[in-house]
N, CA, C and O atoms as a Tripos MOL2 file, in Angstrom:
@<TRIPOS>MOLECULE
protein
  276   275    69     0     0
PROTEIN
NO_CHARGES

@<TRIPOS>ATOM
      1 N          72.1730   82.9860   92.0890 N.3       1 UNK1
      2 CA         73.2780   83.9300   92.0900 C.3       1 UNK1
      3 C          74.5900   83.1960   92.3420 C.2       1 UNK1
      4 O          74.5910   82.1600   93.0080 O.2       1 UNK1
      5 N          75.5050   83.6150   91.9190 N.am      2 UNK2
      6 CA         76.9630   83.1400   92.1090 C.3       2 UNK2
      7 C          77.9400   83.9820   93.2950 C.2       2 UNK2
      8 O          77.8000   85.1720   93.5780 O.2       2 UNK2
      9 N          78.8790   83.1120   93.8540 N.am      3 UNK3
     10 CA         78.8860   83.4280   95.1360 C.3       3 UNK3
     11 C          80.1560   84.6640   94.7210 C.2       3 UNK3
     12 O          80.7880   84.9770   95.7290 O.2       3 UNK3
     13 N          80.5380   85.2700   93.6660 N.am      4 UNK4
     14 CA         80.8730   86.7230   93.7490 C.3       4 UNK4
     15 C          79.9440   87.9750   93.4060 C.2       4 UNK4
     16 O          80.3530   89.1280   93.5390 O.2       4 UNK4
     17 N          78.5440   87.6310   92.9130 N.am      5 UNK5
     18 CA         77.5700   88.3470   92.7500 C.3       5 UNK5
     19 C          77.2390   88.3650   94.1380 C.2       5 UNK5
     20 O          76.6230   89.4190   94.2970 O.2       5 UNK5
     21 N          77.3170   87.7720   95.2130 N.am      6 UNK6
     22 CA         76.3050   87.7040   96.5670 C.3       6 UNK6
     23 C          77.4490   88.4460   97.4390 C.2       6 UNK6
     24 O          77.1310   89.1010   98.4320 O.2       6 UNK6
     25 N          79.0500   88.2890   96.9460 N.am      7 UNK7
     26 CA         80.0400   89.2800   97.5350 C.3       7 UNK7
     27 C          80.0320   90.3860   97.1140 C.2       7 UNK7
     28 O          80.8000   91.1110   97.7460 O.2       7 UNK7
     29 N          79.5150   90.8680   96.3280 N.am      8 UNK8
     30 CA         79.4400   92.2880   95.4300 C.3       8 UNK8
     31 C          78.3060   93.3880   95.7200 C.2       8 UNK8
     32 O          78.3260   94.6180   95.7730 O.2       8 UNK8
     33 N          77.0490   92.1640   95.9290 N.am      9 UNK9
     34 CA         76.0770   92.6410   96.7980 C.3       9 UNK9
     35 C          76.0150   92.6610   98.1500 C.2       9 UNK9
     36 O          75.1110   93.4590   98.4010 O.2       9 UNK9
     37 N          76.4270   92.2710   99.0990 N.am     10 UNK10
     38 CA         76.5600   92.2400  100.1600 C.3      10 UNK10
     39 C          77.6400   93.4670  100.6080 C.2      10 UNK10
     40 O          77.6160   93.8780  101.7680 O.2      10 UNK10
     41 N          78.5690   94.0130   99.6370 N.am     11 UNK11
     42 CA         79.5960   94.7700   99.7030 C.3      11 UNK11
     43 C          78.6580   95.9960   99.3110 C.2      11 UNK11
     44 O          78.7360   96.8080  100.2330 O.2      11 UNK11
     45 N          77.9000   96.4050   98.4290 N.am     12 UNK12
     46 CA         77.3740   97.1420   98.2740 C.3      12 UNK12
     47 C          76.5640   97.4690   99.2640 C.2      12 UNK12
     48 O          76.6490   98.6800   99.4680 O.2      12 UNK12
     49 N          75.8130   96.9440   99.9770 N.am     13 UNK13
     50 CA         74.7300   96.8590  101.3470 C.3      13 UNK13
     51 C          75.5340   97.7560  102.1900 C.2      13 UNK13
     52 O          75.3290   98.9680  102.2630 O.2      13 UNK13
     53 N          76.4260   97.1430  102.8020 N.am     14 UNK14
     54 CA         77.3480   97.0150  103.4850 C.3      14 UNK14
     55 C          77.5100   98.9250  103.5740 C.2      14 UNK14
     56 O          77.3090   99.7680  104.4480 O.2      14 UNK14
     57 N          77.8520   98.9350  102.5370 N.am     15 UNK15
     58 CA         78.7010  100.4850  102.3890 C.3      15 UNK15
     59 C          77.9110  101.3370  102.4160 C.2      15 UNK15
     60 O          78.1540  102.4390  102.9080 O.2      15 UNK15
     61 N          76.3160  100.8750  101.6720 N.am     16 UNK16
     62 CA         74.9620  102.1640  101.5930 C.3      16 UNK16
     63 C          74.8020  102.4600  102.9740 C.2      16 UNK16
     64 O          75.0380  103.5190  103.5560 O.2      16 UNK16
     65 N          74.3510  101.3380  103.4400 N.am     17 UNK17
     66 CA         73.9440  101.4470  105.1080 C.3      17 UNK17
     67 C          75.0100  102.3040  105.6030 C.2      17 UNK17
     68 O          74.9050  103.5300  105.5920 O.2      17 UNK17
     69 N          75.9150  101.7590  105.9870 N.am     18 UNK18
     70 CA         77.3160  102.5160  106.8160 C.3      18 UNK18
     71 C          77.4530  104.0410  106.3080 C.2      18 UNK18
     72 O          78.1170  104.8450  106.9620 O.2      18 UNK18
     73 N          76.8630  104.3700  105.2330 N.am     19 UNK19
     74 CA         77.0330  105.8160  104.7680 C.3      19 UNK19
     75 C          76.0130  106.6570  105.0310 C.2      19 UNK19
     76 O          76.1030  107.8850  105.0320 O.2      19 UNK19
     77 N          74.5060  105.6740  105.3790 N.am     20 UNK20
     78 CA         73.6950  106.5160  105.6200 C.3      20 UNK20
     79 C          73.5200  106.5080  107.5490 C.2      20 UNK20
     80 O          72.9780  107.3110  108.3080 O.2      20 UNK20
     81 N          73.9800  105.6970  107.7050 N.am     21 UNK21
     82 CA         74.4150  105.8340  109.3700 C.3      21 UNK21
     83 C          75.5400  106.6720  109.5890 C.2      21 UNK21
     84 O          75.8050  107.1050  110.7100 O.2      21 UNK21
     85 N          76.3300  106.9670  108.4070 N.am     22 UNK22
     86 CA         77.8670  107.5040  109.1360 C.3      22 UNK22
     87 C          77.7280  109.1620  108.7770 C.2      22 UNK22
     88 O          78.4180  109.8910  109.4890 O.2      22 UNK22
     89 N          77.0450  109.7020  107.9220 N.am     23 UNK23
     90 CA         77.1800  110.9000  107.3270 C.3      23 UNK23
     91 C          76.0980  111.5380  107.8050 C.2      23 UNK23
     92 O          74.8900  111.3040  107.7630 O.2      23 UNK23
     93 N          77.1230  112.8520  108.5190 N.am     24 UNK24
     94 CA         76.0690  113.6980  109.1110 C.3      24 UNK24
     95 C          74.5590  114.6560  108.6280 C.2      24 UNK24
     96 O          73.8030  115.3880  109.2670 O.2      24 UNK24
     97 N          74.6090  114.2070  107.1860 N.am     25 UNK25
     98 CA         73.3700  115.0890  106.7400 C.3      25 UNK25
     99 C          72.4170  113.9930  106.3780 C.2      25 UNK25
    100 O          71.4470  114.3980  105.7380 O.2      25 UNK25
    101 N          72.4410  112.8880  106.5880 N.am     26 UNK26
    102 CA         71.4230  111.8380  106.0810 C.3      26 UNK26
    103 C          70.5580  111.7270  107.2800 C.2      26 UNK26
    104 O          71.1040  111.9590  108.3580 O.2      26 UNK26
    105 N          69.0840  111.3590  107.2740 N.am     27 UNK27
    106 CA         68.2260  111.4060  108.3200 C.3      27 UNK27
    107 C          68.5110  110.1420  108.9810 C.2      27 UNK27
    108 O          67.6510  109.5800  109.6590 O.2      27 UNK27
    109 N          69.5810  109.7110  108.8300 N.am     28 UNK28
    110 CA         69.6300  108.2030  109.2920 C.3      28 UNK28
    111 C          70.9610  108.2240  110.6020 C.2      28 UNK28
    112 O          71.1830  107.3740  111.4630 O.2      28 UNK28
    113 N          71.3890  109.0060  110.4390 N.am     29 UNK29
    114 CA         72.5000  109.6800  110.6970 C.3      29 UNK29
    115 C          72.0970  109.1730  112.7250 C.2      29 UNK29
    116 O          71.1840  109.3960  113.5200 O.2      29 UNK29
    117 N          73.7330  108.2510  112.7410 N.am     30 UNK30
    118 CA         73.9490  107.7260  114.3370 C.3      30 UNK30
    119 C          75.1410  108.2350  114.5100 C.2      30 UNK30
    120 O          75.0950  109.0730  115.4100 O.2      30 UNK30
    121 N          76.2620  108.1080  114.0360 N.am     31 UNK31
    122 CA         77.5800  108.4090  114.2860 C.3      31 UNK31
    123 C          78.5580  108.4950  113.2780 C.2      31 UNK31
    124 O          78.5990  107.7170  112.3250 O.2      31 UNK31
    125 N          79.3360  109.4080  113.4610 N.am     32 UNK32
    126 CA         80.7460  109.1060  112.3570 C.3      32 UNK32
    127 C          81.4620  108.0170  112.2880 C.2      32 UNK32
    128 O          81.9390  107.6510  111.2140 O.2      32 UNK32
    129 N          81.6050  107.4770  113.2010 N.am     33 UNK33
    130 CA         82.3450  106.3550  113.4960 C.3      33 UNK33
    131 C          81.8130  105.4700  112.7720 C.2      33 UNK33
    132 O          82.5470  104.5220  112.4940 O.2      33 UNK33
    133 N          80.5820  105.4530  112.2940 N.am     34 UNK34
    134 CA         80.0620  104.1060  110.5360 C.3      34 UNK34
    135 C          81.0150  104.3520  109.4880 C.2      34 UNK34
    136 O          81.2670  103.3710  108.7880 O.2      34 UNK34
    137 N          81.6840  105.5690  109.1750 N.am     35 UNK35
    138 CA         82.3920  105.3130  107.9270 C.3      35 UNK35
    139 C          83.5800  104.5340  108.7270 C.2      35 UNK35
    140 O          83.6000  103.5120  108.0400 O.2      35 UNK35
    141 N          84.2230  104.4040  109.3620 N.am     36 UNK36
    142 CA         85.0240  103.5660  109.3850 C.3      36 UNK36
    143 C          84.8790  102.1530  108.9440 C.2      36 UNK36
    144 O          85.7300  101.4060  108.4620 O.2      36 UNK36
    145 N          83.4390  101.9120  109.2470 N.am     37 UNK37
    146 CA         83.1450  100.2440  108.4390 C.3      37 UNK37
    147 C          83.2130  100.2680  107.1460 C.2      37 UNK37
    148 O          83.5060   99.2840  106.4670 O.2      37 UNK37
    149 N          82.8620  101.7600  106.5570 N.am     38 UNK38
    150 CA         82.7170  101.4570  105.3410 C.3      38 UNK38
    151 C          84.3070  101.6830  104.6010 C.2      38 UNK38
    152 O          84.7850  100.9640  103.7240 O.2      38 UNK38
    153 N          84.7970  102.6010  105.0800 N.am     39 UNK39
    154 CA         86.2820  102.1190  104.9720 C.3      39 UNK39
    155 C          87.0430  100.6250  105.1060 C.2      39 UNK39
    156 O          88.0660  100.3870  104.4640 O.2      39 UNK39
    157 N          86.3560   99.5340  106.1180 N.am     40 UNK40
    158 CA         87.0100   98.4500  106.0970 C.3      40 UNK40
    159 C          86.3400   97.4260  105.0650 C.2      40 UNK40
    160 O          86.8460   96.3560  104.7280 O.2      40 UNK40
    161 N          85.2740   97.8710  104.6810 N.am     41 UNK41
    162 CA         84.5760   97.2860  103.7530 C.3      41 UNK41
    163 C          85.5560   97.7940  102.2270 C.2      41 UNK41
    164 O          85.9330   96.9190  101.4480 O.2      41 UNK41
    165 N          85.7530   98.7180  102.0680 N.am     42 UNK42
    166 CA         86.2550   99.1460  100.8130 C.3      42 UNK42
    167 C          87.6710   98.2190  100.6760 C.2      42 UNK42
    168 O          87.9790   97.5480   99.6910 O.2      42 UNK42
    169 N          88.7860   98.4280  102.4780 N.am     43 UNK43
    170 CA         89.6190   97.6120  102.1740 C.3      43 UNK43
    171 C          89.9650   96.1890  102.0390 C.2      43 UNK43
    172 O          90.9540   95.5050  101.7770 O.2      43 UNK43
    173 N          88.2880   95.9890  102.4350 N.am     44 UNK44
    174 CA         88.3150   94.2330  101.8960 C.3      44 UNK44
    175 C          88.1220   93.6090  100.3100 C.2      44 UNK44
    176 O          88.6060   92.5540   99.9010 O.2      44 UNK44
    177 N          87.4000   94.4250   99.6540 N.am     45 UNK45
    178 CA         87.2780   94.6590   98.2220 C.3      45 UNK45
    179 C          88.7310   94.6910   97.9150 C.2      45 UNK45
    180 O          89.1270   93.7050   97.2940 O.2      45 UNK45
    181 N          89.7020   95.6800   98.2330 N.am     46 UNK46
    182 CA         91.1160   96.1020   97.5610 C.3      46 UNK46
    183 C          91.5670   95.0980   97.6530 C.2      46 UNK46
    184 O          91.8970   94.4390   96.6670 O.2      46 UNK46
    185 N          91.7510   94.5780   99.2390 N.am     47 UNK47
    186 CA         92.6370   93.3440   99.3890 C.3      47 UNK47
    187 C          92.1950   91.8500   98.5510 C.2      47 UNK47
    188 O          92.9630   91.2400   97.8060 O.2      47 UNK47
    189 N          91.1020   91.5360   98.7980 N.am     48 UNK48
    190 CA         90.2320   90.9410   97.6250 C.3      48 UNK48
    191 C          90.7690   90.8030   96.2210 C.2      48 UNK48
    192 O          91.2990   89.8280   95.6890 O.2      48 UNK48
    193 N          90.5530   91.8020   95.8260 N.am     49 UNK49
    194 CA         91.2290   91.9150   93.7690 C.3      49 UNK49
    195 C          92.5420   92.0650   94.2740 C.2      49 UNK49
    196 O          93.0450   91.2380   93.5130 O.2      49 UNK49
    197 N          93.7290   92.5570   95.1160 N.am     50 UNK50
    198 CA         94.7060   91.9390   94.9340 C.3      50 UNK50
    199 C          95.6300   90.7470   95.0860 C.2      50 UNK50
    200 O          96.7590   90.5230   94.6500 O.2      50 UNK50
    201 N          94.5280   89.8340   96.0850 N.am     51 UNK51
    202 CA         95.0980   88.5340   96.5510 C.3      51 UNK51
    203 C          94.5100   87.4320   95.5200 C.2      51 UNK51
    204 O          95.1260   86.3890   95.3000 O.2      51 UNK51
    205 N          93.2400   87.7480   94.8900 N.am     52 UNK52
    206 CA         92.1290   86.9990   94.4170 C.3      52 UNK52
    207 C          91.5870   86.0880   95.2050 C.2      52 UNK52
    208 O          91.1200   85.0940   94.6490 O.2      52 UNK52
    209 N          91.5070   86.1900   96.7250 N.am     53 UNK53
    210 CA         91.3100   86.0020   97.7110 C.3      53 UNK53
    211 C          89.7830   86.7180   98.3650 C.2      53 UNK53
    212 O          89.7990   87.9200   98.1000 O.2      53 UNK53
    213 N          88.7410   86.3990   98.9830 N.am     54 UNK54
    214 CA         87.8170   86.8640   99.9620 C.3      54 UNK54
    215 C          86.9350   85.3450  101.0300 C.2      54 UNK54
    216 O          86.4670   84.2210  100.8440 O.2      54 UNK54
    217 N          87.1380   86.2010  101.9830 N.am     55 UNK55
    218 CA         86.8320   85.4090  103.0900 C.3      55 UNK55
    219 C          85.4320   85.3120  103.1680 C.2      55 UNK55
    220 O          84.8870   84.5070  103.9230 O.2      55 UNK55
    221 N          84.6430   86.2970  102.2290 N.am     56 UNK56
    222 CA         83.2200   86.2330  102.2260 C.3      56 UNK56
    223 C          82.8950   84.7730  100.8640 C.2      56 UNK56
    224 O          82.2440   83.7440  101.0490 O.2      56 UNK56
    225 N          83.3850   85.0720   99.9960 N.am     57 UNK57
    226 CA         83.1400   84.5000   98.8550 C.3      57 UNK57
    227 C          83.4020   82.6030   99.3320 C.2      57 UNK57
    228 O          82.7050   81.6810   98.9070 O.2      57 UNK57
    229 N          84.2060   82.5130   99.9860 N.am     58 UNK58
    230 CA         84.5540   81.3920  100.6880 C.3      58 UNK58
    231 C          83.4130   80.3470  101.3550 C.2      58 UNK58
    232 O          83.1000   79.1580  101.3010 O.2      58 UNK58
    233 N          82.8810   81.9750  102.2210 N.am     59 UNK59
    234 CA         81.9800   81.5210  103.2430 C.3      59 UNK59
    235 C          80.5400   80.8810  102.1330 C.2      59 UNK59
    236 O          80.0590   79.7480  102.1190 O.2      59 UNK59
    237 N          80.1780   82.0320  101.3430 N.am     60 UNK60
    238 CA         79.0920   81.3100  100.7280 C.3      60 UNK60
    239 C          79.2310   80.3190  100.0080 C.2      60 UNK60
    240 O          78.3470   79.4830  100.1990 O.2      60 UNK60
    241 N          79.9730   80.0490   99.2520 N.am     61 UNK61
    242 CA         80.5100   78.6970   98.6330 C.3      61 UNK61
    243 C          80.4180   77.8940   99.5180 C.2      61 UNK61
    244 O          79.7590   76.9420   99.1010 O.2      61 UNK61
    245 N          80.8260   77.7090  100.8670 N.am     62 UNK62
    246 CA         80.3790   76.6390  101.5290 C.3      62 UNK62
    247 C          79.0960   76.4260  102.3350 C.2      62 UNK62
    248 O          79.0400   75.6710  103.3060 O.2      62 UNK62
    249 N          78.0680   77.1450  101.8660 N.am     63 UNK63
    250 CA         76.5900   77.3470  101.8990 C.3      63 UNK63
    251 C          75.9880   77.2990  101.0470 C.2      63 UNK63
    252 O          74.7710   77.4720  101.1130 O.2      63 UNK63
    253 N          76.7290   77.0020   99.7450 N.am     64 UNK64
    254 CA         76.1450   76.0440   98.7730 C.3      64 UNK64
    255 C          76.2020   76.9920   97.1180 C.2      64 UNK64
    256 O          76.0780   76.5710   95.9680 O.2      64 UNK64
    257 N          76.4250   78.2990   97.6150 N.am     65 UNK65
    258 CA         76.5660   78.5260   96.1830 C.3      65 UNK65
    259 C          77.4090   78.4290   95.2960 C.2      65 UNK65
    260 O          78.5310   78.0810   95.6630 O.2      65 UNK65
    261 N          77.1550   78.7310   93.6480 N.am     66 UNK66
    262 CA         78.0610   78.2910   92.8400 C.3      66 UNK66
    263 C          79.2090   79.2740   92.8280 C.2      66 UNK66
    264 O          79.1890   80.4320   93.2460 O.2      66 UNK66
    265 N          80.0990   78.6900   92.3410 N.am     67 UNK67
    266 CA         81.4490   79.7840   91.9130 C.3      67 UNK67
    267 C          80.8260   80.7390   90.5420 C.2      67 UNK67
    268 O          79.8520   80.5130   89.8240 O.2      67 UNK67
    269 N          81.5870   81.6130   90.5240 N.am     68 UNK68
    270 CA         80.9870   82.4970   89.0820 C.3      68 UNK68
    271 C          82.3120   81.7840   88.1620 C.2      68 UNK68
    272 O          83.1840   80.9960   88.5260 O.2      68 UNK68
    273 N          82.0540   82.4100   86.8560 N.am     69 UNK69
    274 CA         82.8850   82.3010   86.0200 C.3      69 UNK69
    275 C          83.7860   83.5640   85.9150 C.2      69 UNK69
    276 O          84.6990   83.6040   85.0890 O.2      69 UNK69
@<TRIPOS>BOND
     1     1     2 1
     2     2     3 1
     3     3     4 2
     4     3     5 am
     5     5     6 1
     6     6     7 1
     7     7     8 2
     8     7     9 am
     9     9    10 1
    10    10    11 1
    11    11    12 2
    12    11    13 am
    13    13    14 1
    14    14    15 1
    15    15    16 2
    16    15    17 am
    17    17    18 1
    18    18    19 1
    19    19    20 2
    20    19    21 am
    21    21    22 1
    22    22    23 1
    23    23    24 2
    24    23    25 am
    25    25    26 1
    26    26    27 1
    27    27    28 2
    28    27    29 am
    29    29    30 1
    30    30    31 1
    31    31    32 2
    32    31    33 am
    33    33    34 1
    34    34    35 1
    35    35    36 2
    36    35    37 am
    37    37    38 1
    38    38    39 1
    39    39    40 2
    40    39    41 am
    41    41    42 1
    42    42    43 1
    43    43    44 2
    44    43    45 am
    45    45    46 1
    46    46    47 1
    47    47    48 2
    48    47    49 am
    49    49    50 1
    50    50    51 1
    51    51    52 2
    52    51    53 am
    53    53    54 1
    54    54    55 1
    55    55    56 2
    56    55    57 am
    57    57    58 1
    58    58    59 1
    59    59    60 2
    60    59    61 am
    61    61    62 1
    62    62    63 1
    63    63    64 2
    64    63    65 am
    65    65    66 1
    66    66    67 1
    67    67    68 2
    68    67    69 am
    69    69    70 1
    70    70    71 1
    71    71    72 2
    72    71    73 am
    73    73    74 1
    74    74    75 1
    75    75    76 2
    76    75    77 am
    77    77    78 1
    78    78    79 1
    79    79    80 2
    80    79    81 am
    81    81    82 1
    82    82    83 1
    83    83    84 2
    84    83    85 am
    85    85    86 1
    86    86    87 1
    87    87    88 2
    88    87    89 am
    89    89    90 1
    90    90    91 1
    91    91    92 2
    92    91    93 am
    93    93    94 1
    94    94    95 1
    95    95    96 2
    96    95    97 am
    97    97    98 1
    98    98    99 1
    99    99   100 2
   100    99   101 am
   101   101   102 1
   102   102   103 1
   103   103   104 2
   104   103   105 am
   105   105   106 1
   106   106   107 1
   107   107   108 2
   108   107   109 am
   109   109   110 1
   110   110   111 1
   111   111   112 2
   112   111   113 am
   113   113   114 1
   114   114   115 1
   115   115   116 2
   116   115   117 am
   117   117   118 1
   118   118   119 1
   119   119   120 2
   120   119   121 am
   121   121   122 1
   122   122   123 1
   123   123   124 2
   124   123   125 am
   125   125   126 1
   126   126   127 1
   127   127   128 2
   128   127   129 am
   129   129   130 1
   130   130   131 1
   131   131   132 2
   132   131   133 am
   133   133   134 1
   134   134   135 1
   135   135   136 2
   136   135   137 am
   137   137   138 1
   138   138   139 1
   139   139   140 2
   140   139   141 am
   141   141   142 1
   142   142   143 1
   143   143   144 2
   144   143   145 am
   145   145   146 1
   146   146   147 1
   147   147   148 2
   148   147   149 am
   149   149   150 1
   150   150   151 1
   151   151   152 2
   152   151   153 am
   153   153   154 1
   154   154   155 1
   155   155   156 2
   156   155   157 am
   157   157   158 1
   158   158   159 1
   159   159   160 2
   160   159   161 am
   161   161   162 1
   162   162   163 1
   163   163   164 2
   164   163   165 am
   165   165   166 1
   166   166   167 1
   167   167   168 2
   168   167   169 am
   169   169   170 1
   170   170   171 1
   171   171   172 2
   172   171   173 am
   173   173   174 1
   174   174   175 1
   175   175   176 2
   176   175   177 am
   177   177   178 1
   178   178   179 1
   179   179   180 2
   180   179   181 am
   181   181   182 1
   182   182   183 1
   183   183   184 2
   184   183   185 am
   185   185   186 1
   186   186   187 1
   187   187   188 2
   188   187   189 am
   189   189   190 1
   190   190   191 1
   191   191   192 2
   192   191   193 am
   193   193   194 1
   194   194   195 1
   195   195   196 2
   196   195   197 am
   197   197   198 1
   198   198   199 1
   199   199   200 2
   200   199   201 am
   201   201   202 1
   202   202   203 1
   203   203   204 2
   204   203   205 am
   205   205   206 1
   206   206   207 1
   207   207   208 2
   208   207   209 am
   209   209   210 1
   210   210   211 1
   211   211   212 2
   212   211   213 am
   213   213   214 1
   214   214   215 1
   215   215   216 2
   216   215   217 am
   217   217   218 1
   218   218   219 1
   219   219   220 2
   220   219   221 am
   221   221   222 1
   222   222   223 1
   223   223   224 2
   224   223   225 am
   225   225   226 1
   226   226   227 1
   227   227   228 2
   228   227   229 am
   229   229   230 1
   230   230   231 1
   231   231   232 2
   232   231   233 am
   233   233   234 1
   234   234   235 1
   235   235   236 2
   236   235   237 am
   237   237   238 1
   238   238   239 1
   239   239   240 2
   240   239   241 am
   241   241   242 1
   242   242   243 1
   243   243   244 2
   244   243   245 am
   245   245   246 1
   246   246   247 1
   247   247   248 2
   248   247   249 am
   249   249   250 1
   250   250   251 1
   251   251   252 2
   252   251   253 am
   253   253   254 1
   254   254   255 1
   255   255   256 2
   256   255   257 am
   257   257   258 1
   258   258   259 1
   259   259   260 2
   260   259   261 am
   261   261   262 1
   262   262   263 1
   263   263   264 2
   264   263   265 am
   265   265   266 1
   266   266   267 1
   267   267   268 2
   268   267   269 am
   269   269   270 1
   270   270   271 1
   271   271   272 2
   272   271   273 am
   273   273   274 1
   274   274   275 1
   275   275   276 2
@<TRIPOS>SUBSTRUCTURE
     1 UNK1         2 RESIDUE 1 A UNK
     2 UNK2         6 RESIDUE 1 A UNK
     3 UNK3        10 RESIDUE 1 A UNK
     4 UNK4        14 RESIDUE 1 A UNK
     5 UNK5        18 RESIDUE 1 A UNK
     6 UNK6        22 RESIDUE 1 A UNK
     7 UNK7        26 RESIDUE 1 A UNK
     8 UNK8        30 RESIDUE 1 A UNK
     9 UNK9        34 RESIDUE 1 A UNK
    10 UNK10       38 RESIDUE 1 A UNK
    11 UNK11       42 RESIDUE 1 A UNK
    12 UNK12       46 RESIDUE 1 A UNK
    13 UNK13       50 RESIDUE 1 A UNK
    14 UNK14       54 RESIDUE 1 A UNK
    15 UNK15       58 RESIDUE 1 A UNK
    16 UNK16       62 RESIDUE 1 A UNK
    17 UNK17       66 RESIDUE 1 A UNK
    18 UNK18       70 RESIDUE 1 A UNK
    19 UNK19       74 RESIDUE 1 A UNK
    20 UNK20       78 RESIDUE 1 A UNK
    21 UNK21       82 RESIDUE 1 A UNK
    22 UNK22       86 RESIDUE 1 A UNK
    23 UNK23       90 RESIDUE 1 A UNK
    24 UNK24       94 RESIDUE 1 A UNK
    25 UNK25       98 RESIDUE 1 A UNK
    26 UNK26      102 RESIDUE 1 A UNK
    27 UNK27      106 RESIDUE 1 A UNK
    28 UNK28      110 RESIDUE 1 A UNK
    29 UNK29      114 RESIDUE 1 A UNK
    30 UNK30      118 RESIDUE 1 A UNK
    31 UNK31      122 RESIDUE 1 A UNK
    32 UNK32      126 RESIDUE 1 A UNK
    33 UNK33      130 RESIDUE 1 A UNK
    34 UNK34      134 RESIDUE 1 A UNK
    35 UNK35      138 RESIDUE 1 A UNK
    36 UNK36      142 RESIDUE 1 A UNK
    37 UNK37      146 RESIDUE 1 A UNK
    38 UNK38      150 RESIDUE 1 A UNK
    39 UNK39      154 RESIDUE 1 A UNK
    40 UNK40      158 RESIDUE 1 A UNK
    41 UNK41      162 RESIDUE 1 A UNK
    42 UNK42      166 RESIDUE 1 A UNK
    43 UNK43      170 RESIDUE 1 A UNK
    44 UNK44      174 RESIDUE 1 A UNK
    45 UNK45      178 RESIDUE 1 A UNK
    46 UNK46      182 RESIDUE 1 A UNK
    47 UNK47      186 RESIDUE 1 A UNK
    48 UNK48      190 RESIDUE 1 A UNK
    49 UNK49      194 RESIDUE 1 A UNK
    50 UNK50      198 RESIDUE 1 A UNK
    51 UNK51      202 RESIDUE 1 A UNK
    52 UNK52      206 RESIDUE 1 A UNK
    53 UNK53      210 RESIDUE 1 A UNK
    54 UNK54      214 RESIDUE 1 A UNK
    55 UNK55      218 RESIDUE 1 A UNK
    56 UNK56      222 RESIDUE 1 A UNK
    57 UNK57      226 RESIDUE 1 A UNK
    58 UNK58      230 RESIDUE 1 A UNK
    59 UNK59      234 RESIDUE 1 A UNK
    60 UNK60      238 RESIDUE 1 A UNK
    61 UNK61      242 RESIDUE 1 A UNK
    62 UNK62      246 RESIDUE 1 A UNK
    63 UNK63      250 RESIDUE 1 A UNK
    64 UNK64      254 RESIDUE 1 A UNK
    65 UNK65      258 RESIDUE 1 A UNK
    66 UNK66      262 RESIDUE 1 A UNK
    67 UNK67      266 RESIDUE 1 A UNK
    68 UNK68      270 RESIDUE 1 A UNK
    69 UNK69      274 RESIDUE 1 A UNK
């Protein structure tokens, strides 16, 4: 995998979980206070495509994976 496929997935994780922890009708359901992650998750994506910048994509690249095209 390429290290914006492993940011894309990891972003996706990220947000399922936090939605099924944050939303009160899911059986998974701990607190409201999870969508806020998934809110900071969304604004790392935004900030992301507008800087062409991520601090995740960084990190795995220097754990060895490739850059995408």
């Amino acid at each position: 995998m390429t290290s914006w496929q492993i940011v894309r997935l990891v972003a996706g994780l990220f947000t399922l979980v936090s939605l099924a922890l944050g939303v009160p009708g899911s059986p998974l359901f701990v607190n409201q206070w999870w969508l806020a992650f998934t809110a900071f998750v969304d604004a790392k994506l935004l900030q992301s495509a507008l800087t062409k910048w991520c601090l995740l994509e960084s990190t795995v690249r220097k754990f060895g994976a490739r850059a995408g095209a």
